[in-house]
N, C-alpha and C positions, 0 to 999 in steps of 0.2 A: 615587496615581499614575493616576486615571481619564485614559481617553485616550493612556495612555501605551502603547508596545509590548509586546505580551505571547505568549504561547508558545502553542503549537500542541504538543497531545501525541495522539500515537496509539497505542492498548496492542495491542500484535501481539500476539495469542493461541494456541497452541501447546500443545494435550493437557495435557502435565503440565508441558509451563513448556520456555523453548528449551536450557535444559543436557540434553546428551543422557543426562545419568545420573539427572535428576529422578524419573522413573518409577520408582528403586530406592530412595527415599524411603520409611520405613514410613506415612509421613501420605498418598503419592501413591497414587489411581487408576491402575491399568495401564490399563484400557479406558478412561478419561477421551476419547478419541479421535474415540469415535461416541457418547459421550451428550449429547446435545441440552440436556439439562436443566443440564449441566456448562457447557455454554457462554451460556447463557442468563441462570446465575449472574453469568458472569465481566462478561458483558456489562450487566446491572444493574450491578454493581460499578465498572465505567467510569465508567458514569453517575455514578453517587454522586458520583465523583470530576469530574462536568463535564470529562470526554475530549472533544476532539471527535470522536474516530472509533476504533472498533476494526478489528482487519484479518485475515484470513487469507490465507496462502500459498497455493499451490496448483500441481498436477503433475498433467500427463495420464500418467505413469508412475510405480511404484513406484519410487522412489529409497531404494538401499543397502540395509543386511542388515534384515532383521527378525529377527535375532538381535541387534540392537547396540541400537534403542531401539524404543517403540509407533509404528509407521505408517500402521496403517490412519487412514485419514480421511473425512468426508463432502463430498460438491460445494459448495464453500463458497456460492453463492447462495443452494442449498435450504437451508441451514445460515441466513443472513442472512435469510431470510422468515420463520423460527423465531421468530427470536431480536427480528425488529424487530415480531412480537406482543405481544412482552413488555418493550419500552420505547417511548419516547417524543420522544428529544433525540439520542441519540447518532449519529451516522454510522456506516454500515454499510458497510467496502469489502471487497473480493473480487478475485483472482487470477485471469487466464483469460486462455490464451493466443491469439496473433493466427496461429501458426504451425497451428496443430492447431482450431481452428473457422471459421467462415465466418462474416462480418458481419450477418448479419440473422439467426442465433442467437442472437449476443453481444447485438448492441442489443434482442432484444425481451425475452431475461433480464433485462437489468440496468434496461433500461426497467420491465418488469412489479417487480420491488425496487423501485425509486424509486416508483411508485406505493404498493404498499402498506406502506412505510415514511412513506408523507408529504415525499419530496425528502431521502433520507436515502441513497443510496445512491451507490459511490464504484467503479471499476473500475481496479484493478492492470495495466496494459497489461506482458506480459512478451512474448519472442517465442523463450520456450524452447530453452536447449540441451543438447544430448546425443543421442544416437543410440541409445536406450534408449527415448525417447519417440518417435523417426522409425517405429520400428518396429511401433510401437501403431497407426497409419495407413498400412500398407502402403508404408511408404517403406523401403528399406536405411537411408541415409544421412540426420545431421540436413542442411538448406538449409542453405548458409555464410553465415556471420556477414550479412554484408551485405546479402545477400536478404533474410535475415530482416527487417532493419530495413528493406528497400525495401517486401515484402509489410504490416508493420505501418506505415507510412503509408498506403500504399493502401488501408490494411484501416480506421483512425481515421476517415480524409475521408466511407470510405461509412458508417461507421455514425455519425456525424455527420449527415451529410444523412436515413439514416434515421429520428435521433432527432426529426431538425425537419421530416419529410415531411406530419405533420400542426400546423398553426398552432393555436395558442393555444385559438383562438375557434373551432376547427373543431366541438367537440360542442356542438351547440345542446341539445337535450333538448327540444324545443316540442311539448308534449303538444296544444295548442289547435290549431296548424299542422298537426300532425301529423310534422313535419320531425323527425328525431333529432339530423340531422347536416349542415352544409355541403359537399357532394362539393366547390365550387371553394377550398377552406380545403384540402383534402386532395390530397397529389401524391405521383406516381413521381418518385422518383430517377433512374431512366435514364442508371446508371453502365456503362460500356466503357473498363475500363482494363487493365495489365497481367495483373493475377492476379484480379480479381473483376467479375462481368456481372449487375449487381442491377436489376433493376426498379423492386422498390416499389411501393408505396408501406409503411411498417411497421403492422401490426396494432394496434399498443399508442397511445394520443394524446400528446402530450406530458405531462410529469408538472409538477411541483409546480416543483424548480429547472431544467426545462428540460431539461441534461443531468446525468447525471451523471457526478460529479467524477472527473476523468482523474488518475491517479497514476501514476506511473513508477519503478522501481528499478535501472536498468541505470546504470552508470558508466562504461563505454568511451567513447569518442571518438563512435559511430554512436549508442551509448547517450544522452550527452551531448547531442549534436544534435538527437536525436528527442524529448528532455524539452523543450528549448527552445521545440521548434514547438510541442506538443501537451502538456505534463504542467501538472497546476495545483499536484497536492504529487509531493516526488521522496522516496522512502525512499532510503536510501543508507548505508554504511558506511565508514565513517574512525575510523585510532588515534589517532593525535594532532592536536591543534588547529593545529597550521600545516597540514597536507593537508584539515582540514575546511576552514578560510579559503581555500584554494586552490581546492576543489572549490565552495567556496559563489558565490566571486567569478567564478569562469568560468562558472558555472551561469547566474548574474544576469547577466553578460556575455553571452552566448549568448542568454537570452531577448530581452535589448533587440534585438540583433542582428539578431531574427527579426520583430522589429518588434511585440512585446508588454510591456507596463509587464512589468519583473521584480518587480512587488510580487504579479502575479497567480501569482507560481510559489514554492511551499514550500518547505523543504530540510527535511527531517528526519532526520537521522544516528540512528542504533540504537544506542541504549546496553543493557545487560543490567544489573542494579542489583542486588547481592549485598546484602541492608541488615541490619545488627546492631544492636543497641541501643548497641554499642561496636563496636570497632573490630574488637579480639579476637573478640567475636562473629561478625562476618563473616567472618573470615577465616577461622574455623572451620567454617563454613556451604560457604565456598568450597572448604575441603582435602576435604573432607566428600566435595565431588558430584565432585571433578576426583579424588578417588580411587575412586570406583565406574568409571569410564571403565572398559572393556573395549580396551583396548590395542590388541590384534590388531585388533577390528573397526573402530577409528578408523584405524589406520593401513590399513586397504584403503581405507577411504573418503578418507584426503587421497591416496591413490595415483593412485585415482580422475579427482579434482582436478588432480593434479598432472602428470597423462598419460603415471606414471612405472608399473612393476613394483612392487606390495608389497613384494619382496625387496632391491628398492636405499635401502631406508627403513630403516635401522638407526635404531631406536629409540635408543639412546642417541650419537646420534651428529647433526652437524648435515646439513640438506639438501644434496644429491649438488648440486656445481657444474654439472654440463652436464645440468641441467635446459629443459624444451623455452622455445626465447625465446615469449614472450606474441602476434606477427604468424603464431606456429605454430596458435595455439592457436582452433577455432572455436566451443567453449561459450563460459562466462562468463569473457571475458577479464577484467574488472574485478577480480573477486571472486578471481582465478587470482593475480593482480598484486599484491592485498594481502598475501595469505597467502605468498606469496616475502617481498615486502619486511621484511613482519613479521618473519618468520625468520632472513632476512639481518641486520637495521638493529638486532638483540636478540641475534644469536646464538645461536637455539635448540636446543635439539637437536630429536627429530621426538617424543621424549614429553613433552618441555615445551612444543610448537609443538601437539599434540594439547591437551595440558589447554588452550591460549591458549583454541583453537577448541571445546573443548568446550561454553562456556558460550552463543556466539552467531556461531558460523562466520564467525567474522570480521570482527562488530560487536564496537564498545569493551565488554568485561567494567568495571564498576567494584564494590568491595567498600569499606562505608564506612558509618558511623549515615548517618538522617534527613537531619542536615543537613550533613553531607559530599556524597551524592548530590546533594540541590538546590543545594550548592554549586559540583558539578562539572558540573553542567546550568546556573546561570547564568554560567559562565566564560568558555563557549563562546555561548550565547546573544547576550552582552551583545559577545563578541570580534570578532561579526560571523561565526560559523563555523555559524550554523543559525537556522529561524525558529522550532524545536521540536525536539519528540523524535520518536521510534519508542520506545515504550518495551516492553522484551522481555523480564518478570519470568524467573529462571531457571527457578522454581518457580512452579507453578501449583495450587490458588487463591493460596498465604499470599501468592507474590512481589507479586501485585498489591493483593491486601488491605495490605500495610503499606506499597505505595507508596502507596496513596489515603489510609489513616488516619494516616500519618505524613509524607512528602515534601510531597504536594498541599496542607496548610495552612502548610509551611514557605512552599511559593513562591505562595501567596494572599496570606501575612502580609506578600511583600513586594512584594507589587504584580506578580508577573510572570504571573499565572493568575487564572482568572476563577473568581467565588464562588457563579454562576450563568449557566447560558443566558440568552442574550438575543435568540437565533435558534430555528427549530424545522430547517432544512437544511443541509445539512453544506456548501453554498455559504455559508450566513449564519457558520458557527462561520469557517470560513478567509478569510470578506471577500473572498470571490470576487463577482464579477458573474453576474446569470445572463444566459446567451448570447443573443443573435437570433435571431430565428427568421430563415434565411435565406431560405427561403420564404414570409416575411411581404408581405403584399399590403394590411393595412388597417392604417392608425395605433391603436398602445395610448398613451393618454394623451398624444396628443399626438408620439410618435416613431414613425418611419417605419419600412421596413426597412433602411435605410441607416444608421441611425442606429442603433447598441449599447444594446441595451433594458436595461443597466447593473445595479445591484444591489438590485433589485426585491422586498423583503420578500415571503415567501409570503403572508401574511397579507393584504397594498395587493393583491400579485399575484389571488387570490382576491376580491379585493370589485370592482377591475378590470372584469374578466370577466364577474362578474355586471352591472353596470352595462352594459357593452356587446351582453350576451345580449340586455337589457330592452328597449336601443336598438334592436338591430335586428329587436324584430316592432312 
């Protein structure tokens, strides 16, 4: 099947795996959280498996009990500089929000990652809700929904221009000139817009793929919109395969719209992969973790969620009707809306709506061998409902060890994943293009700056440059 379509997988990694009861595993690490060396593993292990990218979550506030699972966490960047010491291929993404930093933070972090990963590095665009985290920045109140996604456009465009404020060819190094650097290669931004007054020009030069890769997870309607203009991969959550073809189709709808090929934009829906050697095995694996759940403290945390009183959550009973409508609601409306539906369209009760959520808050749980899992990853694939996965072991190391040593050669064997790199940036593994420089002023190879410097191997991109350095003393 050379040349034929094939999958995009990304392993979100998560302490002891995303079931909140994994950590009461006798084989789990409780601190697994902040050891370095623990994720560094995981991250080798991707590799092994030719992932294109692994990923981490991330919160500028403690979210829910640290009594219900391990919380503590490390900033996932400084986490990603770790970890891309110790490989070579894989992409490195990260979470950071646009509501709680300032743009010429953002872009010199994740610029400085793309550098010393080699063009490996990928940024999580979220715009945080809850008023847990307003609070952490001297604010009362979180910004309503809509700001938010106003302020993260605004917040994209300048660190966009930050990324490209130095061209290509701006570091000379002529030790004989004596010249290090082109000052007219290098420019201010000289942003004045609603929420940000940037100067510029950014410290960091441009890196290897240029930018790094813009990801998105929100699913609302503003959510939805803001992927279109700006996301290259979207993570996302859907139960069943008619709402993933519906999400997948307006997504790809949406980007044309906005006047960008929809082949340049991902979909990755989040599955959770329970895997047995049989069937029975999993499902044992699954009663296993959804009965360590601590009851109580999951039910404050969908309360939480669901903008309701702990008290009107009778566990055995199904969700209270005159729950808040979704145009009330100004966190994660998406993520608000599944977790109704779910409950309503199954008839849960709220400890059976608990264990759903326990495994991956609202990503598809599936429990099944080897080739059940790659079966229920090609179904959707092939159905036009995703260009890949998220994939979210429950269990952390094994859940990902037995998808790489056991799913990964199911779907190599059938043409739907690759048996090696063939790229070194995580632009090359997703067949992204790398961007123009918009402040380009001298032709590379022949294009302009008007013209889309397109999908520029690192490798051509590097010998390029040098040619050009040679040209111009």
């Amino acid at each position: 099947m050379s040349g034929a379509r094939q999958l995009h997988l990304n392993a979100f990694l998560m302490s002891t795996g995303h079931h909140e009861a994994s950590w009461r595993l006798p084989e789990s690490d409780s601190f697994a959280g902040t050891d370095v060396a623990h994720f560094q593993r995981l991250a080798r292990t991707a590799e092994r498996g030719t992932f294109d990218s692994i990923f981490f979550a991330d919160s500028p506030v403690l979210h829910g009990d640290v009594g219900q699972r391990p919380y503590g966490t490390l900033e996932p960047t400084v986490l990603l500089a770790a970890i891309a010491a110790v490989t070579e291929r894989i992409g490195l993404i990260a979470t950071a929000s646009t509501t709680y930093n300032d743009p010429y933070n953002l872009a010199r972090r994740f610029a400085s990652v793309d550098h010393i990963s080699g063009g490996r590095a990928g940024w999580n665009v979220v715009t945080t809700a809850g008023d847990a985290a307003a609070r952490n920045f001297s604010l009362r109140d979180q910004p309503a929904h809509a700001l938010r996604y106003e302020r993260a456009a605004e917040f994209l465009d300048v660190t966009r221009k930050l990324w490209d404020s130095w061209e290509d060819d701006a570091a000379l190094g002529d030790k004989d000139a004596g010249i290090w650097g082109d000052n007219t290669r290098v420019h201010p931004v000289n942003h004045t817009g609603t929420y940000f007054s940037v100067q510029g020009p950014l410290d960091v030069p441009r890196s290897a793929q240029g930018h790094p890769v813009i990801v998105q997870a929100g699913s609302s309607e503003d959510g939805k919109d803001f992927a279109a203009r700006y996301a290259e991969a979207v993570f996302t959550a859907q139960q069943t395969l008619p709402d993933a073809q519906r999400f997948y189709a307006d997504l790809k709808q949406r980007t044309a719209a906005a006047g960008r090929d929809p082949e340049t934009i991902k979909v990755l829906p989040g599955i959770v992969p329970v895997i047995g050697s049989t069937e029975a095995e999993a499902r044992r694996l699954e009663n296993e973790l959804d009965g360590l759940i601590h009851p109580e403290h999951a039910r404050r945390q969908l309360a939480g969620v669901l903008r309701v009183s702990p008290e009107s959550l009778a566990l055995d009973a199904e969700l209270p009707e005159d729950l808040p409508p979704e145009d009330e609601i100004e966190g994660a409306k998406s993520r608000y809306t599944l977790i109704v539906d779910l409950a309503r369209r199954e008839r849960l009760t709220v400890r059976q709506l608990i264990g759903r959520l326990g495994g991956g808050r609202g990503h598809r749980t599936f429990s099944g061998t080897p080739e059940q899992v790659a079966d229920a990853i090609q179904e959707w694939f092939v159905a036009g409902a995703a260009d890949g996965f998220n994939i979210m072991p429950p269990v952390l190391p094994s859940g990902l060890d037995v998808f790489v040593d056991h799913v990964i050669p199911i779907l190599r064997d059938r043409g739907l994943f690759r048996r090696e790199y063939t790229g070194r940036t995580l632009r090359e593994h997703y067949g992204l293009p790398r961007p123009a420089n918009t402040f380009a002023t001298a032709a590379l190879s022949g294009q302009t700056a008007s013209t889309p410097a397109g999908s520029i191997p690192a490798e051509d991109f590097a010998a390029q440059r040098r040619e050009l350095l040679v040209s111009d003393r």
